[in-house]
C-alpha positions in Angstrom: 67.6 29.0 26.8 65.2 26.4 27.8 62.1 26.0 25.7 58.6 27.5 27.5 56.3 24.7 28.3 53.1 26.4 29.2 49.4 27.5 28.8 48.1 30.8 27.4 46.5 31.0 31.0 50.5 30.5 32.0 50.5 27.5 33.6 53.7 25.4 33.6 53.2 21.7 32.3 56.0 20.3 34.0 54.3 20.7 37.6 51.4 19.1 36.7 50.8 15.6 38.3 47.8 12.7 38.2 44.7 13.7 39.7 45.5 17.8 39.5 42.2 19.9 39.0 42.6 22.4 35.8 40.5 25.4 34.6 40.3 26.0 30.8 38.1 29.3 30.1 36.5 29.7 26.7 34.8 32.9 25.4 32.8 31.0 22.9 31.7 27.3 23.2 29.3 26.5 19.8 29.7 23.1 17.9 32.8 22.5 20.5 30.9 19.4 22.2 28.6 17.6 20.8 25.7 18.3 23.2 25.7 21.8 23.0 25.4 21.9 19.2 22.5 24.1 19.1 23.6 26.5 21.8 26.1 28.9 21.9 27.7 29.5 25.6 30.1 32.3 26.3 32.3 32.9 29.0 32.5 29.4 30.0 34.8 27.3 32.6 35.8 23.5 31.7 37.2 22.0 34.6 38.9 18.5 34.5 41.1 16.3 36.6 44.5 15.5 35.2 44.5 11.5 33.9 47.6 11.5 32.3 51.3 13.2 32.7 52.4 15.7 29.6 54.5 13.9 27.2 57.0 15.3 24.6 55.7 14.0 21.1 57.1 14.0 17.4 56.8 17.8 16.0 57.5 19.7 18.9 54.4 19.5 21.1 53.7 18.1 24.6 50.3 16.6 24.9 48.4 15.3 28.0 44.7 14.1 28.6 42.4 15.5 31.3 38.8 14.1 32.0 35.9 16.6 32.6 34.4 16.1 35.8 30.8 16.3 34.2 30.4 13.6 31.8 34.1 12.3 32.7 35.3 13.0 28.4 38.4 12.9 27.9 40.2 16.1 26.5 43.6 15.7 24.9 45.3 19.2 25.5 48.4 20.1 23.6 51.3 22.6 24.3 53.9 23.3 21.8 57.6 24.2 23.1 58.8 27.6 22.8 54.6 29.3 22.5 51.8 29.9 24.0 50.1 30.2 20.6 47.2 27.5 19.8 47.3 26.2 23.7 44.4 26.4 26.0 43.5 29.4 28.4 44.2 26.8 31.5 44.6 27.3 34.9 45.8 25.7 37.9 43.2 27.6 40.1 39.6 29.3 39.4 41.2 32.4 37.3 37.7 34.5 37.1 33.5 33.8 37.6 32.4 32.2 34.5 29.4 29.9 33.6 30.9 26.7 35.0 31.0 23.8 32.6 32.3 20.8 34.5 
């Protein structure tokens, strides 16, 4: 049985390529970023370009970096084989309305 590679938002990391657009939803954003340390968002969409391909790593993880289209930060997602659990809500496509946070 092969080992699941994907998202909480159940998008498979093996079909994602340089330059892809990606969707990660967050319920609560507080002391996430450093310029929204005094706010606290809900309901809020990253979105990001892909900059690098998913990788397998030591421990049994598969990590990646994306750059948000706002500021152009890097994010370093990780997936871990065989669960969803501790991955990102991420999305291949706009999933539902949320306060966008490019």
């Amino acid at each position: 049985m092969e080992n699941r590679l994907e998202t909480r938002g159940g998008l498979d990391i093996t079909t994602l390529k340089i330059g892809d657009i990606t969707y990660e939803y967050r319920q609560l954003i507080n002391s996430h970023f450093e310029d929204f340390v005094q706010y606290k968002l809900y309901n809020v969409c990253i979105v990001s370009v892909v900059i690098s391909l998913p990788e397998p790593k030591p421990g049994g993880y598969w990590e990646w970096e994306s750059e948000r289209l706002i500021d152009n930060r890097v994010i370093t997602y990780r997936v871990y084989e065989g669960t969803t659990q501790g991955s990102p809500y991420l999305f291949n496509f706009k999933r539902w309305d949320a306060k966008k946070f490019t």
